[in-house]
N, C-alpha and C positions, 0 to 999 in steps of 0.2 A: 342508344348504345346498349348491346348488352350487357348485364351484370353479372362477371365470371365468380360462380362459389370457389371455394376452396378445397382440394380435394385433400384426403389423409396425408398422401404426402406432403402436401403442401404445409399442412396441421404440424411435421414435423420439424419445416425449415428454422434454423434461427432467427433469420432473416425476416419469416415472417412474424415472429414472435417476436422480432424485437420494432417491427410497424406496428404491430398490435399495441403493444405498451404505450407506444406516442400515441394512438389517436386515439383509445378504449374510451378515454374521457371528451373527447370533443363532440361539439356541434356541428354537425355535418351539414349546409345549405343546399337542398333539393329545388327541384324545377319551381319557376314562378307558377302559380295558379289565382284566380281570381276568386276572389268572398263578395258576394254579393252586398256585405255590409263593410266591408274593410278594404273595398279594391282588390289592387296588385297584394298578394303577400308571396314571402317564401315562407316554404314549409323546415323544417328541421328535424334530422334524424341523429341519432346518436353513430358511432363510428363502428363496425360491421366487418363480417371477416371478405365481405364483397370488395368494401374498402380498400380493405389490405391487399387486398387480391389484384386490384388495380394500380395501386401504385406497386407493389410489388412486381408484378408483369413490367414494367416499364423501366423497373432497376434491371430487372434479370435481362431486359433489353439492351441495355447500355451496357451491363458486364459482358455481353457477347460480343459487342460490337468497339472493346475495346482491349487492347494488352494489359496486362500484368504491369508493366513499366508506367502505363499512362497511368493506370490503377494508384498506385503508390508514390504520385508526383506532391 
């Protein structure tokens, strides 16, 4: 999948600024890869304006695809 940056506008949104705040701190779990001494592991990254970019996209998805009325139920 690719990994959508954030463009300046984006930089602007509230919205994303305010995904930013929730996950700036987290541990992000990345693809499984193998250690030749430790097996299976997952790797971990910190939380990324990609992140936000992603879930972001998927709210602005659902804001589209919904009224104002369901919005505020």
């Amino acid at each position: 999948m690719p990994v959508p940056n954030p463009t300046p506008k984006d930089l602007e949104d509230p919205l994303f600024s305010a995904i930013w705040n929730v996950i700036k701190t987290w541990d992000i779990s990345t693809e499984k890869v193998h250690d030749p001494f430790r097996g299976t592991i997952r790797n971990y990254t910190g939380g990324n304006g990609s992140h936000v970019m992603m879930i972001l996209n998927e709210v602005r998805k659902e804001l589209r695809n919904k009224n104002i009325d369901e919005l505020l139920q």
